[in-house]
C-alpha positions as CSV (number, residue, x, y, z in Angstrom):
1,X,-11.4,34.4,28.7
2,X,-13.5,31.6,30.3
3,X,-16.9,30.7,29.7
4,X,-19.2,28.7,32.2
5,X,-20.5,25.2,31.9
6,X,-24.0,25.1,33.4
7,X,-25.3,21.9,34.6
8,X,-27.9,20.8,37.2
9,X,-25.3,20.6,40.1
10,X,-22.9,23.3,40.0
11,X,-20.7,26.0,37.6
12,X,-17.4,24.9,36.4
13,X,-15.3,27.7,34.7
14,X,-14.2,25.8,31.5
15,X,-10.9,27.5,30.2
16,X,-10.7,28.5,26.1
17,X,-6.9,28.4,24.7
18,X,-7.2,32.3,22.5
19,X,-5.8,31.7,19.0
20,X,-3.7,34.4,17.7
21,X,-2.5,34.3,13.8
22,X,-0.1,35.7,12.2
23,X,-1.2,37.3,8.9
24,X,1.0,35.9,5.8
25,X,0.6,36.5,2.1
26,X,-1.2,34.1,0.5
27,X,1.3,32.3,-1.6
28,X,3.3,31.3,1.8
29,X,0.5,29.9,3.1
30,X,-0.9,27.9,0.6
31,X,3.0,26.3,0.3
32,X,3.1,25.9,3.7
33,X,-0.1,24.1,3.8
34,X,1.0,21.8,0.6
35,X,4.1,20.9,2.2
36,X,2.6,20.0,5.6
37,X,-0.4,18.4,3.1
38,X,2.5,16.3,1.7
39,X,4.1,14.9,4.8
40,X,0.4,14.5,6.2
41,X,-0.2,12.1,2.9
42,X,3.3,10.2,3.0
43,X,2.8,9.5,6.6
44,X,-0.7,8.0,6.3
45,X,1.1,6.1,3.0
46,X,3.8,4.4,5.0
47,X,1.4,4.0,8.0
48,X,-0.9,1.8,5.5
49,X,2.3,0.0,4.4
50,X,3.2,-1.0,7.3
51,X,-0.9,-1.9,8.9
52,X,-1.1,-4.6,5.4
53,X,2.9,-5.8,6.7
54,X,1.2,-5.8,10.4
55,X,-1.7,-8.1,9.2
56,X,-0.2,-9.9,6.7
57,X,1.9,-11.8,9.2
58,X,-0.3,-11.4,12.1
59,X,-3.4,-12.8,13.1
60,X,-5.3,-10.3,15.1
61,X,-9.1,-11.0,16.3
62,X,-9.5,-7.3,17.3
63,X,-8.8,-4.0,16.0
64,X,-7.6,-2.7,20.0
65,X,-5.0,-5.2,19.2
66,X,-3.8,-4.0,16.0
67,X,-3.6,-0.5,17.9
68,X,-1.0,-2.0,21.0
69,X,1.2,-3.3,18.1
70,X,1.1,0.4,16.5
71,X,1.3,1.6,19.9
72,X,4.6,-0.2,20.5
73,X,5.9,0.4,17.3
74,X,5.8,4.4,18.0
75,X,2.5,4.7,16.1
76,X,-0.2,6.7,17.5
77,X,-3.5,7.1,16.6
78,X,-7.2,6.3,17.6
79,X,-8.7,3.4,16.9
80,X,-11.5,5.8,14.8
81,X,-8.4,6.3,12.3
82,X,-6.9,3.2,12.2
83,X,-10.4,1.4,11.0
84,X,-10.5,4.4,8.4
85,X,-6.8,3.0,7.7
86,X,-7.8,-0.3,7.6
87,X,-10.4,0.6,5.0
88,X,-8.1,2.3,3.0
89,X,-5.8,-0.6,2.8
90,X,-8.7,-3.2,2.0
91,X,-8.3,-4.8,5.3
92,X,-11.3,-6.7,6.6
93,X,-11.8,-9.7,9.5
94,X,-11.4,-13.0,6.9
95,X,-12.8,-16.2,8.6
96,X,-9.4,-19.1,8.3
97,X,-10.0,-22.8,7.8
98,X,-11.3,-23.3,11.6
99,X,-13.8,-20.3,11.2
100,X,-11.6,-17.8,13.7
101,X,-12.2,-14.0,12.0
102,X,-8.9,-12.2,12.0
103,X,-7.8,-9.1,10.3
104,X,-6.3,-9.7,6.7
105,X,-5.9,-8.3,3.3
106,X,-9.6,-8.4,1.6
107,X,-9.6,-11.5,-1.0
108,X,-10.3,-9.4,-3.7
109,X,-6.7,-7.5,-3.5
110,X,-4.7,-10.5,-4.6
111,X,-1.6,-9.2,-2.9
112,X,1.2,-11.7,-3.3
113,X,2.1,-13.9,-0.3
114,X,4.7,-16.6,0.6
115,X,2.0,-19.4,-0.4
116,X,1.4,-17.8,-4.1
117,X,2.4,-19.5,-7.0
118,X,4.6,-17.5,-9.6
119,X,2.3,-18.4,-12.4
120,X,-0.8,-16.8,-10.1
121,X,0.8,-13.4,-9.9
122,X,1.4,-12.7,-13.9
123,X,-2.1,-11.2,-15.2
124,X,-1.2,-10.7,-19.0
125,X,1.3,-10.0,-21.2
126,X,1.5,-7.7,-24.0
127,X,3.9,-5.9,-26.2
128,X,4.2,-3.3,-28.9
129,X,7.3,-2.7,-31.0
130,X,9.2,-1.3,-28.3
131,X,8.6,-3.4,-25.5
132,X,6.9,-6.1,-23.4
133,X,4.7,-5.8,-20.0
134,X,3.9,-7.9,-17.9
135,X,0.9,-7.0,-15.4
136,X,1.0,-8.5,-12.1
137,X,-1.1,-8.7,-8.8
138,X,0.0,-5.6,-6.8
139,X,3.1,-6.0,-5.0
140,X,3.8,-8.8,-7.5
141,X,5.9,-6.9,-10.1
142,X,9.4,-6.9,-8.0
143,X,9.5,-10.8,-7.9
144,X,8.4,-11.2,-11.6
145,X,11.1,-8.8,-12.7
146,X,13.9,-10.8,-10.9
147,X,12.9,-13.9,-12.3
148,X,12.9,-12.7,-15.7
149,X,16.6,-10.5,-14.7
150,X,18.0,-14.3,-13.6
151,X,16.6,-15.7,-17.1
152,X,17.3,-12.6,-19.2
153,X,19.6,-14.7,-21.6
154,X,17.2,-17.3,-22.8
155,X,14.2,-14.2,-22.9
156,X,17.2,-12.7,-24.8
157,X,16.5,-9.3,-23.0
158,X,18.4,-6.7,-21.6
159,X,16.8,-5.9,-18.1
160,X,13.6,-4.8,-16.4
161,X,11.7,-1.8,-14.9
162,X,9.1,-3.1,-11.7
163,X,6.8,-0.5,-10.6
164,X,4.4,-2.0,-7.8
165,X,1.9,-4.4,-10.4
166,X,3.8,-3.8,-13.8
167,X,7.4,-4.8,-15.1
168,X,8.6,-3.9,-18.4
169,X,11.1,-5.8,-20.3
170,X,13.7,-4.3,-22.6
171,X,14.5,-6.7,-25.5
172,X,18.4,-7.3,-27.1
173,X,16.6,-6.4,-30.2
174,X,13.1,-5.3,-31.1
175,X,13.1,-6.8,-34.7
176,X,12.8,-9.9,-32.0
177,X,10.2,-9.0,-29.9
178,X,7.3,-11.2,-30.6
179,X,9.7,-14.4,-29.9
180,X,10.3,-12.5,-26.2
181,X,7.1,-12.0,-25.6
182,X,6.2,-15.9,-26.8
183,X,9.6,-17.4,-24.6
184,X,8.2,-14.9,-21.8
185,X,4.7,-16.4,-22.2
186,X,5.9,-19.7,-21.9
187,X,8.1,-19.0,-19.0
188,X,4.7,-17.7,-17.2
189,X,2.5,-20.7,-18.3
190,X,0.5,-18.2,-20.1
């Protein structure tokens, strides 16, 4: 089947692709759809990932050079969805000490970086009679955890559990946990 494009100089027969489905029973197709829905999601996931790693030790002026580094990295999209990815992932052009805009994380993210202090990254501390947690910046709960794993003898702890912006700590003994949570407070400045 073709249909015609008209315009003021001449016909061009413009060809349409026919689309021919298969019927399938509902329940296939709606787990079909969630699993490609799923590796749709975890790709734009580890996409973002890796456009905040691009940026963070980067400095790009312009987003069509954000898109060659994808580019060469095997990446590719159009620049229309890498500024939607670049929303997503709270990245905006941040003037530097000389006024040059480049791309970076937004300041109001707080993502931990080499210049951080480990005090900065440790937003409160709280406990029941179970447990502490300590809530961190995002991406600041993996470094938190190890410092408290190297000084888990004078915290008198066991170990610790990092997610992304939270680390618990598991006390030697919970009759003891307000002095952890104090010696933890203290080892945080807090």
């Amino acid at each position: 089947m073709t249909k015609l494009y008209v315009s003021r100089r001449k016909t061009t027969p413009v060809p349409t692709a026919k689309i021919t489905t298969t019927k399938k029973s509902k329940t296939q197709k709606t787990k079909s759809e969630k699993e490609q829905l799923k590796v749709v999601l975890e790709k734009n996931r580890s996409v973002i990932n890796y456009l905040v790693d691009l940026v963070s030790y980067n400095n790009f002026s312009k987003a069509t050079e954000i898109l060659k580094e994808l580019n060469k990295n095997g990446i590719d999209i159009s620049i229309h969805k890498l500024r939607r990815f670049l929303t997503a992932a709270n990245i905006t052009k941040v003037a530097n000490g000389k006024g040059l805009k480049y791309y970076k994380l937004s300041l109001m993210q707080n993502r931990l970086t080499l210049e951080s202090k480990v005090e900065t990254l440790v937003m409160s501390i709280q406990s029941n009679a179970v447990c502490i947690l300590i809530k961190t910046v995002p991406a600041g709960a993996q470094i938190i955890a190890k410092i408290c794993d190297s000084s888990a003898d004078d915290l008198e702890i066991l170990g610790t559990i990092a997610g992304d912006d939270v680390v618990m700590l598991i006390p030697k003994d919970v009759s003891e946990i307000e002095r952890v949570e104090k010696r933890t407070k203290m080892l945080f400045k807090l």
